[in-house]
C-alpha positions in Angstrom: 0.0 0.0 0.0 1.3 3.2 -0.7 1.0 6.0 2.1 0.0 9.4 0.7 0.1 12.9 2.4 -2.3 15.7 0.6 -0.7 19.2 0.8 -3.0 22.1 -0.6 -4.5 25.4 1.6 -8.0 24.8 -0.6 -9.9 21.8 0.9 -12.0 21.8 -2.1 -8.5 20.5 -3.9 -7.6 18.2 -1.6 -11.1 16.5 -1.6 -11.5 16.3 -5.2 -7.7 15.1 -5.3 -8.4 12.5 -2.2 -11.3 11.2 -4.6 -9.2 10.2 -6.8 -6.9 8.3 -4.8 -9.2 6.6 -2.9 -10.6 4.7 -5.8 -7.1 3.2 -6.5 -6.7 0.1 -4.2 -3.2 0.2 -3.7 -3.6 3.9 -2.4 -4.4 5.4 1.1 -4.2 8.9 2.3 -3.0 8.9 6.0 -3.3 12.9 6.6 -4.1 16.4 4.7 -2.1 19.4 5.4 -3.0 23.1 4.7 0.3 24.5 4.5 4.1 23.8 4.5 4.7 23.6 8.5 1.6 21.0 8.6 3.5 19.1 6.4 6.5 18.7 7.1 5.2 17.8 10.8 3.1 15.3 9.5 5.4 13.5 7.7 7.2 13.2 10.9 4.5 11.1 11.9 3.1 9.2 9.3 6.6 8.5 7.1 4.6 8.4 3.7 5.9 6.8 0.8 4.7 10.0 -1.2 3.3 13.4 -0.5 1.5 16.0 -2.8 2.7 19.3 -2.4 1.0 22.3 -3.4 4.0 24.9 -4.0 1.9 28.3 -3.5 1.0 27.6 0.3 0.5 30.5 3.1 2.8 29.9 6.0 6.3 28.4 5.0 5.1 27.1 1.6 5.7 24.2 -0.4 9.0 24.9 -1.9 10.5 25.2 1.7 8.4 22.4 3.1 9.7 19.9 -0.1 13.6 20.9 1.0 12.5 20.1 4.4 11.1 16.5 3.6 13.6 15.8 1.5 16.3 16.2 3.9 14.2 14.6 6.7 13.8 11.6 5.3 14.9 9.5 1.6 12.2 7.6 2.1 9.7 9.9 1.3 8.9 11.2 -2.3 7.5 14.7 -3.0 5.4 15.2 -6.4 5.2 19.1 -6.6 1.8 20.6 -7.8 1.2 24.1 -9.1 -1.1 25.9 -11.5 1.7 26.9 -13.6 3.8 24.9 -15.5 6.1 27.9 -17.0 9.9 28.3 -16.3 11.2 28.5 -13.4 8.9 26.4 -11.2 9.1 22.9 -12.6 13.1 22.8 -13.1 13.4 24.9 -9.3 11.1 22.5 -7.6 13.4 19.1 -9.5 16.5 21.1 -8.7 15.6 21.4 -4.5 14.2 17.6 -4.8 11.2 17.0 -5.1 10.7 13.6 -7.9 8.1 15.4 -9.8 6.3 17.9 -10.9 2.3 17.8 -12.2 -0.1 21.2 -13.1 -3.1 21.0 -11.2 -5.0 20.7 -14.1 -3.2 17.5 -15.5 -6.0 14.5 -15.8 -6.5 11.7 -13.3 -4.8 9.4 -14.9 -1.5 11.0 -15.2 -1.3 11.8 -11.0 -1.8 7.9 -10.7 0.7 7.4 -13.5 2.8 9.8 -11.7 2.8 8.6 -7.8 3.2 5.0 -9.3 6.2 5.9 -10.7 7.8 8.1 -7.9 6.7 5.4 -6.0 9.2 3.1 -8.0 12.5 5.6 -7.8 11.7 6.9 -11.3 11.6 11.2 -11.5 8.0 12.1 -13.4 8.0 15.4 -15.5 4.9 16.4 -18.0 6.7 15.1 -21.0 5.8 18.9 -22.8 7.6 20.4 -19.6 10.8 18.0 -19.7 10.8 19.0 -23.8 10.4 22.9 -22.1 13.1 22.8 -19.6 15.5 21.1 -22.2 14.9 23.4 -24.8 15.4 26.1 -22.3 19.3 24.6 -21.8 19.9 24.4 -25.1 18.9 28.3 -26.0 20.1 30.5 -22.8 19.2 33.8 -25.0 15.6 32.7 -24.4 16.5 32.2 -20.8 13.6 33.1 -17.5 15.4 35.6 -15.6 13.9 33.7 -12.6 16.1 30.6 -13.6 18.5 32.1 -11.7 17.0 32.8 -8.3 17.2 30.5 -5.4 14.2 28.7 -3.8 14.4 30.6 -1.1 14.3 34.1 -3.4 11.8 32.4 -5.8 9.8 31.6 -2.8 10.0 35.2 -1.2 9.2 36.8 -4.9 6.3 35.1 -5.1 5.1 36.3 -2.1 5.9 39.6 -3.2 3.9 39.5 -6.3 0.7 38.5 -4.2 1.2 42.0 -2.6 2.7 40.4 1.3 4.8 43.0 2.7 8.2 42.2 4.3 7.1 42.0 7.8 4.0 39.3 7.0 6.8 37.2 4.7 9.5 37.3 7.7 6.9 35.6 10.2 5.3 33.0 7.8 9.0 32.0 6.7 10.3 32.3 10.8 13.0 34.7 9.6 14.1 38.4 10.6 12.7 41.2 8.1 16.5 42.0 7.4 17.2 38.8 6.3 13.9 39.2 3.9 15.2 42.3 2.8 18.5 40.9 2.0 17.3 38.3 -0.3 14.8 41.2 -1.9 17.8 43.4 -2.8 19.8 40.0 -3.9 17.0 39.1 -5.8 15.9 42.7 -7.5 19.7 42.9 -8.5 19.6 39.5 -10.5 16.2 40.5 -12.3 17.2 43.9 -13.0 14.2 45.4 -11.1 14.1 48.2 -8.6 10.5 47.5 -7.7 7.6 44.9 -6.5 5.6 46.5 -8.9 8.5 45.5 -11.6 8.7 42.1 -10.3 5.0 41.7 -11.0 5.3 43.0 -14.0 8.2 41.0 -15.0 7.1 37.7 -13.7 3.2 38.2 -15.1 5.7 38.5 -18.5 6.9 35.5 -18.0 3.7 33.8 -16.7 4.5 32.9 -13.5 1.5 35.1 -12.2 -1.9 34.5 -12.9 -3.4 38.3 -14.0 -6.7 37.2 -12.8 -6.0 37.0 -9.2 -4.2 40.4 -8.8 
């Protein structure tokens, strides 16, 4: 049987996901998280053999809850979910090491495909997002400027785009507002922005933003 821990802040997602699941026999979900630190502690707990991480989360978030897991235990697979499936977020969430990567709108079929093969040591991409991140190597004029943050300054631009100010980022994350500050300038100076209104506008270029919930 293969143990499964749902992590997603909408419990509408997690229920339609946990329906799913539940109507493959070799599948059980032990727990359901709403955010990163939920997680990470529940993994503590249950040891699953796989969890499904939402990677926009309020608190810590799911990129920082992933690198937690992974470190915490090899026995226990992360398959990344997120509503976009543009540079930088698949290769960033591979890179920090999760095993794979799905959209949230990919069909039924491929999760199952997916958490059966993660299950089995083998990484799972979107085959059109593996054929997006290779191209992406092979032509660094087209590069995403965001390739080259960190998860931790990915993570904290993010939260910048969604209008979170500097204090509310330093206490979900459990850092000081310097150190938030620090990886804002580090990150502005890599992107060539002087702004959060230019890193919005610069990652809703580069569709890492949905306009629609601005």
């Amino acid at each position: 049987m293969i143990k499964i821990i749902l992590a997603d802040d909408h419990e509408l997602v997690r229920t339609g996901i946990r329906r799913i699941l539940d109507d493959v026999k070799d599948f059980t979900v032990v727990s359901e998280a709403k955010n990163g630190e939920d997680a990470v502690q529940l993994c503590r707990k249950a040891a699953p053999d796989i969890v499904l991480m939402d990677v926009n989360m309020p608190g810590m978030g799911g990129l920082e809850a992933t690198k937690k897991i992974v470190r915490m235990s090899e026995n226990t697979r992360v398959i990344c979910l997120s509503m976009h499936k543009e540079h930088p977020i698949p290769a960033q969430v591979m890179q920090i090491g999760a095993f794979g990567f799905l959209t949230k709108d990919a069909e039924p079929e491929e999760m199952i495909r997916a958490i059966y093969k993660v299950h089995a040591g083998q990484k799972y991409l979107p085959p059109e997002i593996a054929q997006s991140i290779a191209i992406s190597r092979l032509t660094p004029d087209n590069e995403n400027p965001f390739d080259n943050l960190s998860s931790r300054e990915l993570n904290i631009a993010m939260r910048l785009t969604r209008g979170q100010k500097v204090p509310e980022i330093a206490a979900e994350l459990s850092i000081n507002a310097k150190t938030v500050n620090t990886y804002r300038y580090r990150m502005f100076e890599k992107l060539g922005v002087t702004t959060d209104v230019e890193l919005t506008h610069l990652a809703l270029r580069h569709k890492l933003i949905d306009p629609t919930l601005l």
